[in-house]
C-alpha positions in Angstrom: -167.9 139.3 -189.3 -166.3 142.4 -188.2 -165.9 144.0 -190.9 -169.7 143.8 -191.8 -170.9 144.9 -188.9 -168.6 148.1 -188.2 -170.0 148.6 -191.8 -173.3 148.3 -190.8 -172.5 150.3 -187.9 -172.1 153.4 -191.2 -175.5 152.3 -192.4 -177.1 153.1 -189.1 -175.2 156.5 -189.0 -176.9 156.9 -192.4 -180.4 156.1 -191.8 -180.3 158.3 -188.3 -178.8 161.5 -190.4 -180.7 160.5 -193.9 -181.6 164.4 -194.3 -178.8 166.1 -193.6 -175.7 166.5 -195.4 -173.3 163.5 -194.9 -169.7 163.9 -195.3 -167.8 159.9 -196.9 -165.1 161.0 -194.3 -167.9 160.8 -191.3 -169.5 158.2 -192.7 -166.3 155.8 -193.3 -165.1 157.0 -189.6 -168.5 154.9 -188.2 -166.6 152.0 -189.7 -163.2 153.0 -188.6 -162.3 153.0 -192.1 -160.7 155.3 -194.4 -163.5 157.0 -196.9 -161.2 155.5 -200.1 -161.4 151.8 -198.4 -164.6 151.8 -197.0 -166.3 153.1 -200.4 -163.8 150.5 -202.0 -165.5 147.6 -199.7 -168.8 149.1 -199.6 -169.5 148.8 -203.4 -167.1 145.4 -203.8 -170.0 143.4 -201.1 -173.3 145.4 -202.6 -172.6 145.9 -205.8 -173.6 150.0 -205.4 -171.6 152.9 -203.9 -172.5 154.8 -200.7 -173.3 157.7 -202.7 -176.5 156.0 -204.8 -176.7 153.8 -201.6 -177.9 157.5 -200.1 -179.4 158.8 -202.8 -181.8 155.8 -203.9 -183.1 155.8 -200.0 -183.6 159.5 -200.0 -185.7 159.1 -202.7 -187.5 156.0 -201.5 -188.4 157.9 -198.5 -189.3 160.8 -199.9 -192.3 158.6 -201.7 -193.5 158.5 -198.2 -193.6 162.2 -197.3 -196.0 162.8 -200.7 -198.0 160.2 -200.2 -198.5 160.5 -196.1 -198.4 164.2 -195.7 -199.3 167.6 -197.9 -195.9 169.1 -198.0 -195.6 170.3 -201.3 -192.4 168.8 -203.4 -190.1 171.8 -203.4 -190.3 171.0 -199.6 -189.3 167.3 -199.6 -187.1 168.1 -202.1 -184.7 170.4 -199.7 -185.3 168.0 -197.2 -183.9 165.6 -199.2 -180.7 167.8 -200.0 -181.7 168.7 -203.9 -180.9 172.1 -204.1 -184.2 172.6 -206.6 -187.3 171.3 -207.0 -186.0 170.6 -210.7 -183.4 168.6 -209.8 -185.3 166.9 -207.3 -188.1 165.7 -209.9 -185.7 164.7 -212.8 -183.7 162.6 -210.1 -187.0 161.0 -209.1 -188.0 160.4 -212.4 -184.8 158.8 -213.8 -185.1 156.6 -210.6 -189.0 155.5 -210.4 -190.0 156.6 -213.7 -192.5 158.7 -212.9 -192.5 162.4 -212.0 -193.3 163.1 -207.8 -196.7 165.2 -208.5 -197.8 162.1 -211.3 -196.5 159.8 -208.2 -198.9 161.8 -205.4 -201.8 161.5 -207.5 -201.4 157.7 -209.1 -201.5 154.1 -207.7 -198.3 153.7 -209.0 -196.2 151.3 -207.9 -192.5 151.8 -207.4 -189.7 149.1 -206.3 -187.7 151.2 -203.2 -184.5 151.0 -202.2 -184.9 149.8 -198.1 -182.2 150.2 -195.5 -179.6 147.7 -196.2 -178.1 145.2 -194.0 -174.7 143.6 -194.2 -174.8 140.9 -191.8 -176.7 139.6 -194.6 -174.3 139.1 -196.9 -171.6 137.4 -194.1 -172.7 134.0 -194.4 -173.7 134.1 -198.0 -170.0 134.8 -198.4 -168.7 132.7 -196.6 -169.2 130.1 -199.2 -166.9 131.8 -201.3 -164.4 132.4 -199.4 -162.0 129.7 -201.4 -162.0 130.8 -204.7 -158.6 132.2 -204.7 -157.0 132.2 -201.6 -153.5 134.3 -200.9 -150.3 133.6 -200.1 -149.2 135.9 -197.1 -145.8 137.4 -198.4 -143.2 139.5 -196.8 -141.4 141.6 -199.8 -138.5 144.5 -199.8 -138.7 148.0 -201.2 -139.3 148.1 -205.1 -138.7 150.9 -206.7 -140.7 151.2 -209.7 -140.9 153.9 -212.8 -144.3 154.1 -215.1 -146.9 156.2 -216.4 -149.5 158.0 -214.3 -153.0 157.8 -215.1 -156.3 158.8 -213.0 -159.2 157.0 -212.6 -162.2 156.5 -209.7 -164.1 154.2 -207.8 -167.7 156.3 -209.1 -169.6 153.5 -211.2 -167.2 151.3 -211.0 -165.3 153.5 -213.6 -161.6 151.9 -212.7 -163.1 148.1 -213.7 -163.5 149.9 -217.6 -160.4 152.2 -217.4 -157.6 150.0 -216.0 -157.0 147.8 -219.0 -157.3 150.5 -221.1 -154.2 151.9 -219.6 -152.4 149.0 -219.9 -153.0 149.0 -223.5 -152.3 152.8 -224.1 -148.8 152.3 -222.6 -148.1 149.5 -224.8 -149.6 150.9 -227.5 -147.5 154.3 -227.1 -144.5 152.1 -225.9 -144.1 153.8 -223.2 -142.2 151.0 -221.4 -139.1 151.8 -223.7 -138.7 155.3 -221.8 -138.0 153.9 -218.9 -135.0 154.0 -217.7 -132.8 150.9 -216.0 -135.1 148.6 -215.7 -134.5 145.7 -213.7 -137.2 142.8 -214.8 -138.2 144.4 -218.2 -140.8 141.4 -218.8 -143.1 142.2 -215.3 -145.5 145.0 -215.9 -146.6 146.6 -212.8 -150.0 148.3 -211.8 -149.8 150.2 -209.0 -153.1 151.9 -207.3 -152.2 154.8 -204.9 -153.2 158.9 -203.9 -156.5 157.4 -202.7 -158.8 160.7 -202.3 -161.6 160.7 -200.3 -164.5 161.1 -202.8 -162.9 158.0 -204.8 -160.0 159.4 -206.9 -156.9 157.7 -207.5 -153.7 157.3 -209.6 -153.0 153.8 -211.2 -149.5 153.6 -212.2 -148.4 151.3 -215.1 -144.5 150.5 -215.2 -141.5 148.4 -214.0 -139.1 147.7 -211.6 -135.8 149.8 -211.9 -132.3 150.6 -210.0 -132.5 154.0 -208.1 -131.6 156.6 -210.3 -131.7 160.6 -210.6 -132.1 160.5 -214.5 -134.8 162.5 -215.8 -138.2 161.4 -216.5 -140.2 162.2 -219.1 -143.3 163.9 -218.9 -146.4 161.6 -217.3 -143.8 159.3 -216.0 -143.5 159.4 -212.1 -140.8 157.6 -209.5 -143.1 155.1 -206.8 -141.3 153.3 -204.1 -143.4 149.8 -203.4 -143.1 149.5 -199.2 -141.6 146.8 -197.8 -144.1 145.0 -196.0 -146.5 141.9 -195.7 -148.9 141.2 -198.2 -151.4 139.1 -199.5 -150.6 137.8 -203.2 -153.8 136.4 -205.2 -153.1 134.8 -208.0 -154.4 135.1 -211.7 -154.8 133.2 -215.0 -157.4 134.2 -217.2 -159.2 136.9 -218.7 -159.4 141.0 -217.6 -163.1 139.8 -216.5 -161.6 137.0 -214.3 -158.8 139.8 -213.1 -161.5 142.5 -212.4 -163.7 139.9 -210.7 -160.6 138.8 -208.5 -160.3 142.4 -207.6 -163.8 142.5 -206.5 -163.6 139.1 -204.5 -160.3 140.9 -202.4 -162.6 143.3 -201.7 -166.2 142.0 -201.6 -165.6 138.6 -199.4 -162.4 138.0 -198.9 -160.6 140.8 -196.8 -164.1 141.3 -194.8 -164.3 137.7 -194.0 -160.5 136.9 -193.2 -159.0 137.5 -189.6 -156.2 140.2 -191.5 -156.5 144.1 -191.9 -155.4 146.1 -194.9 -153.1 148.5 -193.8 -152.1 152.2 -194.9 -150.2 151.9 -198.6 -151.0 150.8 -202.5 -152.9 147.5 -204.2 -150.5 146.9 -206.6 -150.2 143.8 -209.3 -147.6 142.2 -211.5 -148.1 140.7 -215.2 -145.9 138.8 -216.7 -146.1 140.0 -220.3 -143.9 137.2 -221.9 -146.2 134.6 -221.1 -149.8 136.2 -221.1 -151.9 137.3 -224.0 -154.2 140.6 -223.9 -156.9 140.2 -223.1 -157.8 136.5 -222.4 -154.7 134.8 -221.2 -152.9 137.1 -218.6 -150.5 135.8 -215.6 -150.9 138.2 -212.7 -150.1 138.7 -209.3 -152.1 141.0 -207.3 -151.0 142.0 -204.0 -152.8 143.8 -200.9 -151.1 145.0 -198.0 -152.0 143.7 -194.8 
């Protein structure tokens, strides 16, 4: 229950400053969250990020302010932090449909986006709080070699990307230039350098023995941190891995009594015995 209401907590900070520009690092600090991880959990429970989140309520309210008063649009349209009146009316358009000065003059009807309230969603997910449950792990150091790609949280862009990294590394075979490899038939994917405005790497590779050899371009040393973690595991599809994913995030981390600490998600396929793209064996593990 915590967890939803320090989020909610954000919300509040939201509505109160609705106008003015919001910073995702002063926004997430209301949660006493990290931006990456409170975007992460923010769009895993509603299904949107904090950035439409803002956007579709600016708008909404702004359908207030031309119905109930005479400021003209460029107005509202600073006021709502559009730095034109252009850009202001093609955003309200692509949202409602219908351009602000048709809007002012019509009956129209529009469906709003209203202030949002996670307490809501605490005991409808409570329910699905034992879909997957972890095991709480303690694991050493791994030290791991792979290929760097870069991906982000916007749209949900990661849930489309990730297994197309997966397959662009087998596909280019980039698992036969690395180096000393210790269990060549795990796979490892490795999200880290979480940015505030939703960047991060994901690393595809293996485990190796220390080394000073030289790596190839793309390739990049990552040391896994010893540590406790939670470990889901997976049998299925890349929907039912990506939908795991979202669970961690969406219901079970806000609704368990365990915090995620400072370091990378990272998961582990066992590529002898799973088949891309509907029968994979995975581990995913969370620090906590």
């Amino acid at each position: 229950m915590e967890a939803y209401q320090r989020i909610q907590d954000a919300i509040e900070f939201i509505e109160m400053n609705l106008y003015d520009e919001l910073r995702i690092t002063e926004i997430a600090g209301k949660a006493s969250f990290s931006a990456f991880h409170f975007q992460r959990m923010f769009q895993a429970i509603s299904g949107f990020s904090v950035h439409e989140y803002i956007r579709k309520r600016r708008l909404s309210e702004a359908t207030a302010l031309l119905k109930e008063t005479d400021r003209n649009v460029l107005d509202i349209a600073i006021s709502c932090q559009y730095g034109s009146q252009e850009a202001f009316t093609r955003a309200f358009e692509n949202y409602f449909g219908i351009t602000p000065a048709k809007y002012r003059k019509s009956d129209y009807h529009i469906h709003m986006q209203s202030k949002i309230n996670f307490l809501n969603y605490h005991s409808r997910m409570l329910g699905e709080m034992n879909m997957n449950k972890p095991t709480i792990v303690h694991l050493n150091q791994i030290d791991i070699i792979g290929y760097e790609y870069t991906t982000n949280l916007n749209n949900e862009t990661y849930y489309k990307e990730i297994p197309g990294f997966y397959d662009e590394f087998g596909r280019n075979q980039h698992y036969l230039r690395i180096p000393n490899k210790t269990a060549p038939d795990m796979a490892y994917g490795i999200a880290c350098k979480f940015q505030d405005d939703g960047t991060f790497s994901f690393i595809v590779g293996e485990q190796v023995e220390p080394s000073d050899d030289v790596l190839d371009p793309g390739f990049v040393r990552f040391e896994l941190p010893e540590g406790q973690y939670a470990e889901f595991k997976v049998n299925g599809s890349t929907d039912l891995v990506q939908q795991t994913r979202q669970y961690i995030y969406g219901t079970w981390l806000p609704n368990s009594n365990y915090e995620r600490r400072e370091g990378p998600d990272f998961e582990i396929t066992d590529v002898r015995h799973s088949m891309f793209p509907h029968g994979l064996q995975m581990k995913i593990y969370i620090p906590i």
